[in-house]
C-alpha positions in Angstrom: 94.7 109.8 120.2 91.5 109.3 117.9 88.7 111.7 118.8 85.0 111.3 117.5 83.6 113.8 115.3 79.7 113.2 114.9 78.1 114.1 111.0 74.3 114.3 110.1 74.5 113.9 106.1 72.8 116.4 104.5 71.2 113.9 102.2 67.8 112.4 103.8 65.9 109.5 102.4 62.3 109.9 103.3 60.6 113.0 102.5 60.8 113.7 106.9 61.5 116.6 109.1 63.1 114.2 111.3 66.0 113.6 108.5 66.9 117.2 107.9 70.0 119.0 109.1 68.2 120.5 111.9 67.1 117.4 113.3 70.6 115.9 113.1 72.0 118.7 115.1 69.7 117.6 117.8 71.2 114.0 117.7 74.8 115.6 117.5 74.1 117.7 120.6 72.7 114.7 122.4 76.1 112.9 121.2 78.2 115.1 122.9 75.9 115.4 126.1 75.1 119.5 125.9 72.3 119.2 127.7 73.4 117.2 130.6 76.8 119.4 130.4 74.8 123.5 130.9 73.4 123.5 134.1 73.6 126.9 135.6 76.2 127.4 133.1 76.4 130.7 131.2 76.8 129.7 128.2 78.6 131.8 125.5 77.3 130.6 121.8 79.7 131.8 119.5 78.6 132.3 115.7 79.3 134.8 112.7 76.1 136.6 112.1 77.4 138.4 109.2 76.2 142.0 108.2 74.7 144.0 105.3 73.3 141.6 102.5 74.1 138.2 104.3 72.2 135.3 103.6 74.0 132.5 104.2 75.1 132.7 107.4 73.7 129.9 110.3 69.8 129.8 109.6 68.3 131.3 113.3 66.4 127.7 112.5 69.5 125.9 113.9 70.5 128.5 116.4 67.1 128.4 118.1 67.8 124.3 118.2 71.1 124.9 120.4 69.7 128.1 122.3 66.6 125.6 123.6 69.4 122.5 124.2 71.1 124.6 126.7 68.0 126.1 128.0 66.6 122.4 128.5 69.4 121.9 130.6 69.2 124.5 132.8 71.6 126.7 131.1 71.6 130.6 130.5 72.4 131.0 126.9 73.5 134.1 124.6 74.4 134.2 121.4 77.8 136.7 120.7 79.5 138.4 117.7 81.6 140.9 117.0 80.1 144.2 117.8 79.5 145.8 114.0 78.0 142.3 113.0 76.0 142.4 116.6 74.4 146.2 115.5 72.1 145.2 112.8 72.0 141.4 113.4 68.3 141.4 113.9 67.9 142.5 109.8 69.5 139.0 109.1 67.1 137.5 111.5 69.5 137.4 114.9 67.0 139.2 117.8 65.8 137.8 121.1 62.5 137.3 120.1 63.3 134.8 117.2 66.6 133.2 118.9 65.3 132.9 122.4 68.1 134.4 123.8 70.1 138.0 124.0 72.1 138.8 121.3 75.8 140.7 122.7 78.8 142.3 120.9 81.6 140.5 122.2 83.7 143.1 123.6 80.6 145.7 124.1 78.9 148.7 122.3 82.1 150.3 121.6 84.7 147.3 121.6 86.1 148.5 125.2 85.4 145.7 127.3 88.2 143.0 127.2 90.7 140.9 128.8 94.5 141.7 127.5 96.8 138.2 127.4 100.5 138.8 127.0 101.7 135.9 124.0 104.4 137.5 121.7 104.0 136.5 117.9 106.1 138.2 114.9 104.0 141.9 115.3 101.8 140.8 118.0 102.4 141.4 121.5 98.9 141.2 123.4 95.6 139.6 122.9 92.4 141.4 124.0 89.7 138.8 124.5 85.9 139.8 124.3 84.9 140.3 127.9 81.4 138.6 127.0 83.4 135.3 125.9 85.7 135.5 128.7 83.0 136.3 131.3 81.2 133.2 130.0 81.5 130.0 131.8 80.7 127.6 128.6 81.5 128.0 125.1 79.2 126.4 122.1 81.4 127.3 119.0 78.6 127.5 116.1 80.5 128.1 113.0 79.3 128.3 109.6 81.8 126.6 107.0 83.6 128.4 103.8 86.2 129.4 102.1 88.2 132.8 102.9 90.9 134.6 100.9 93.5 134.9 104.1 93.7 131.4 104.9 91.6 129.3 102.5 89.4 128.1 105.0 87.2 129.6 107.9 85.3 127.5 110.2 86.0 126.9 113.8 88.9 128.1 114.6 89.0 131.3 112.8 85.3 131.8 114.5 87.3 132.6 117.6 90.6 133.5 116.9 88.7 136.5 114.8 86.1 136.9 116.2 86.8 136.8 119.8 88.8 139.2 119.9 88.6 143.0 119.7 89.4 145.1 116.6 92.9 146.0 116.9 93.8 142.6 117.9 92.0 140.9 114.7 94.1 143.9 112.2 97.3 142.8 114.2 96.6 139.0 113.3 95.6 139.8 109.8 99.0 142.3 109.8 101.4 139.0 110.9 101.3 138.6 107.0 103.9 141.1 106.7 106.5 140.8 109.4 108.8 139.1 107.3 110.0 141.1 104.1 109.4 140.2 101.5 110.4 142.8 99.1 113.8 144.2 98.4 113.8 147.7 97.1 117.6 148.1 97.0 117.4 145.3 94.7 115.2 147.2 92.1 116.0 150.9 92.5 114.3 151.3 88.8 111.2 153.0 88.9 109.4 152.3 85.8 110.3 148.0 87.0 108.7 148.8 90.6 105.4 150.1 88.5 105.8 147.2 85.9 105.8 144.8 88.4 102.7 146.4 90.4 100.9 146.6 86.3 101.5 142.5 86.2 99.4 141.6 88.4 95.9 141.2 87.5 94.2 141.1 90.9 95.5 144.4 92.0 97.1 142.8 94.6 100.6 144.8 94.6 100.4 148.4 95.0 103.0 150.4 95.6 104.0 151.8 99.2 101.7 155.5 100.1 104.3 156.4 102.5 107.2 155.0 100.5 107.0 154.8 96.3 110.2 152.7 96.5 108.4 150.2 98.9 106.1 147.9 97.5 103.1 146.4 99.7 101.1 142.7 99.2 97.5 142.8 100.0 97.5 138.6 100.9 94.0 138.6 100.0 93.5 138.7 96.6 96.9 137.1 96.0 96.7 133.9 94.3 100.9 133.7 93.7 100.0 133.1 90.0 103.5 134.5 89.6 103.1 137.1 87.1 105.1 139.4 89.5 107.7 137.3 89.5 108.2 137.2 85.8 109.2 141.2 86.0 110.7 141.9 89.4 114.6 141.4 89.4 115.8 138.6 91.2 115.9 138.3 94.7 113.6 141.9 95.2 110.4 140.1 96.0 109.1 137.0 97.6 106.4 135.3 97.2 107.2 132.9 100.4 104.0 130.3 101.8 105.6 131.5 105.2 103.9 134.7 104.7 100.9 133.5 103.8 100.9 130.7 106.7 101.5 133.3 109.6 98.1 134.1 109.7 97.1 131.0 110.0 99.6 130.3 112.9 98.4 133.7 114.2 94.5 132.1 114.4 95.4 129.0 116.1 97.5 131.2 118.9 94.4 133.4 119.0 92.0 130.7 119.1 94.1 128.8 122.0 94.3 132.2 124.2 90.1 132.2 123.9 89.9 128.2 124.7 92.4 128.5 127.4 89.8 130.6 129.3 87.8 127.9 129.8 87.7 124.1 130.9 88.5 121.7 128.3 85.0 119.9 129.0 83.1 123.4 129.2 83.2 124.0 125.3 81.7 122.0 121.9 82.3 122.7 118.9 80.0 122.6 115.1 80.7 123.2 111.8 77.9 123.9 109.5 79.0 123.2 105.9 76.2 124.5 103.9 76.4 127.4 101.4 79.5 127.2 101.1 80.7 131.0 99.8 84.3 132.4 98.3 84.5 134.5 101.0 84.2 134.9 105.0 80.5 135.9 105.6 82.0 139.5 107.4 82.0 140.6 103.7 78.7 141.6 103.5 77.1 139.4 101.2 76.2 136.1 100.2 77.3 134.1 97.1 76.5 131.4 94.5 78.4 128.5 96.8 81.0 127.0 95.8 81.3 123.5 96.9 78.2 121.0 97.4 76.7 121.1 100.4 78.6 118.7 103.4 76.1 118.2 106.3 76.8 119.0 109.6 79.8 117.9 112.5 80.1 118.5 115.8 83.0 117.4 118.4 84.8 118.4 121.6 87.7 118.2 119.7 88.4 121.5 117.6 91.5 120.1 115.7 89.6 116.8 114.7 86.4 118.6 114.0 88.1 120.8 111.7 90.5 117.9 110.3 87.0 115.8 109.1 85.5 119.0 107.7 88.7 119.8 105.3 88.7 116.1 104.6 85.0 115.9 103.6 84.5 118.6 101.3 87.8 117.7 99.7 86.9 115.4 98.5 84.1 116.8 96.0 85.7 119.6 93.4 84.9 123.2 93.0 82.0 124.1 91.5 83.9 126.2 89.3 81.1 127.7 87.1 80.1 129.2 90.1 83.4 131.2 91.0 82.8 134.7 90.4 84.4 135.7 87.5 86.7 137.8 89.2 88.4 135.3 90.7 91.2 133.3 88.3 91.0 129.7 89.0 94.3 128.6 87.6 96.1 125.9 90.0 94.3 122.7 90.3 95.5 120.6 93.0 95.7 120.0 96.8 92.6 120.7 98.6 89.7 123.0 96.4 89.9 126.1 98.9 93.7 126.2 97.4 92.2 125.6 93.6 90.6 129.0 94.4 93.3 131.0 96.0 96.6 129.7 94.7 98.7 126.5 96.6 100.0 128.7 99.1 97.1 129.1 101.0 96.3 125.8 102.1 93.6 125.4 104.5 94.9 122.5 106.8 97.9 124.8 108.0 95.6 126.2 110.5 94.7 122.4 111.6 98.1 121.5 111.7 99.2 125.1 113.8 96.3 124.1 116.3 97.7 120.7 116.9 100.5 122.0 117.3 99.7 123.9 120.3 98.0 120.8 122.5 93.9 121.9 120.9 93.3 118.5 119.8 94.0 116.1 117.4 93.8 115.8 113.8 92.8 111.9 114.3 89.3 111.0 114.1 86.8 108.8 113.6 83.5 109.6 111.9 80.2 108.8 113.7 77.0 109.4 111.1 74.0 110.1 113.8 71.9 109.0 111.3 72.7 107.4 107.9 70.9 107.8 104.6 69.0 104.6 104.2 69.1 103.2 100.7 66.0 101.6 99.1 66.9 98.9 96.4 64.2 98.5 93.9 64.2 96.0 91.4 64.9 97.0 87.4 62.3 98.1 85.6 63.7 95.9 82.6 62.4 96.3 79.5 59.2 98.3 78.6 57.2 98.3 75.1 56.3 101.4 73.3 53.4 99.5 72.4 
């Protein structure tokens, strides 16, 4: 099946508000029929609105434009996050009186109030959805696009399958990583190997064990499987295995299924904003030189194709590699640019393919531009004397 995922460019060709991102995510909305879709809905709109220093994050600009969509329609809309992003999202411009609508933590003040879903996964054994989201009876996933050291990729899905769901959930899926071993200590019993082996890496990314010096423990994160490691641990004592990497992205599509399942498949949209495009998710605190040019805006009722389009689109520009900070080692350069940034084992469509997997949609589409760049074709100029 071939779903429809709607784009406004981010290119304009007259010098127009009405050719702006904003205005295309007005024609996207009226695409996918929000307004006619709200009534005497409550309507959950589910965004990232970062914390600390954040800056690029979804403009309130565009969040006001779906806040008044659903209110047009006869909808009652709030906008939810998780509740330490919620408690100063008014510095980054996130308050009633701007938005036009409440701003909640997810799961309340104190991350209490949930809903506890019984799915077994590697370490996981329960899911505790955000009682806001689950109390909802429509869902408007707002997601702003970039890259992020986990998985490559956040956008849609990982807006909910992180961030509906309450802290110890979210440290469980992040913990997956590490269900199946991947180091061997009876395999290097030699001390001075274990700390040679935790010295070859250069982004600090193997440490060894605080409860166990003969255990050694990978942060995922900053791994970029340059393989340094590998060229001083003995064989066979550790593993640098893409399953690893790839069960936290299985672990966000399960996550993000358990949130969709609590509603009707026509009581949600989806939109991925692919603007300011950053290294990192926008919960670190801060914003960024971006990293990819900018990709416009899509919107579907399709998750999986939505998602699908957006990985497509941007791959197909490089990164802007000048503006990597120069912490980061950009040494692999192929598949998809998220996975020039943090190593081939992190590739950002394993998410996609985890969702499909599980019945969210399909990674089939068919672009729809709500409104394309016109061109104007001017004659040559030909040739000009200096005289």
């Amino acid at each position: 099946m071939t779903s429809i995922v709607y784009w406004g460019s981010p290119r304009q060709a007259r010098l127009e508000g009405k050719e702006t991102l904003p205005a295309k995510l007005d024609l996207i909305m009226d695409r996918l029929e929000l307004r006619a879709r709200v009534k005497d809905e409550i309507v959950a709109i589910k965004m990232h609105t970062g914390n600390n220093l954040s800056y690029s994050t979804i403009h309130p600009v565009f969040v006001r434009k779906v806040v008044q969509a659903v209110k047009d329609g006869g909808g009652t809309p709030f906008v939810v996050d998780v509740n330490w992003d919620v408690d100063e999202a008014e510095l980054r411009g996130y308050s009633t009186e701007i938005l036009g609508c409440p701003v909640y933590p997810t799961s309340g003040l104190n991350d209490g109030y949930h809903y506890t879903h019984e799915r077994p996964y590697k370490n996981i054994r329960e899911w505790k959805v955000g009682g806001m989201i689950e109390d909802a009876t429509f869902l408007v996933n707002f997601a702003h696009v970039k890259g992020h050291p986990s998985c490559g990729f956040g956008a849609a899905i990982k807006n909910l399958a992180l961030g509906c769901m309450v802290a110890d959930t979210r440290s469980a899926i992040h913990d997956s990583n590490h269900y199946d071993r991947y180091w061997f200590k009876d395999l290097c019993p030699d001390p001075a190997v274990r700390q040679a082996i935790v010295n070859a890496c250069p982004n600090e990314a193997l440490v060894l064990d605080r409860d166990d010096p003969e255990e050694l423990h990978l942060h995922y994160e900053p791994c970029n499987q340059c393989g340094r490691c590998l060229k001083i641990a003995p064989t066979g004592s550790l593993k640098i295995n893409p399953g690893n990497f790839w069960a936290f992205q299985e672990a966000c599509a399960i996550s993000a299924s358990i949130t969709l399942g609590t509603f009707a498949p026509e009581k949600m949209i989806h939109i991925n904003l692919a603007t300011h495009m950053t290294p990192v998710c926008d919960c670190f605190g801060f914003t960024s030189m971006p990293i990819l040019p900018d990709a416009g805006i899509f919107g579907s009722n399709d998750i999986v194709a939505l998602e699908q389009a957006t990985l497509d689109f941007i791959g197909r520009t490089p990164l802007i590699e000048e503006n990597v900070p120069t912490s980061l080692e950009v040494w692999y350069h192929g598949g998809h640019p998220f996975q020039t940034l943090f190593g081939p084992m992190k590739d950002p469509y394993k998410m996609v393919e985890y969702a499909e997997g599980l019945g969210l949609g399909s990674r089939k589409y068919e672009i729809v531009d709500v409104l394309p760049v016109e061109e104007f074709p001017r004659p040559s100029l030909g040739y000009i004397s200096a005289g």
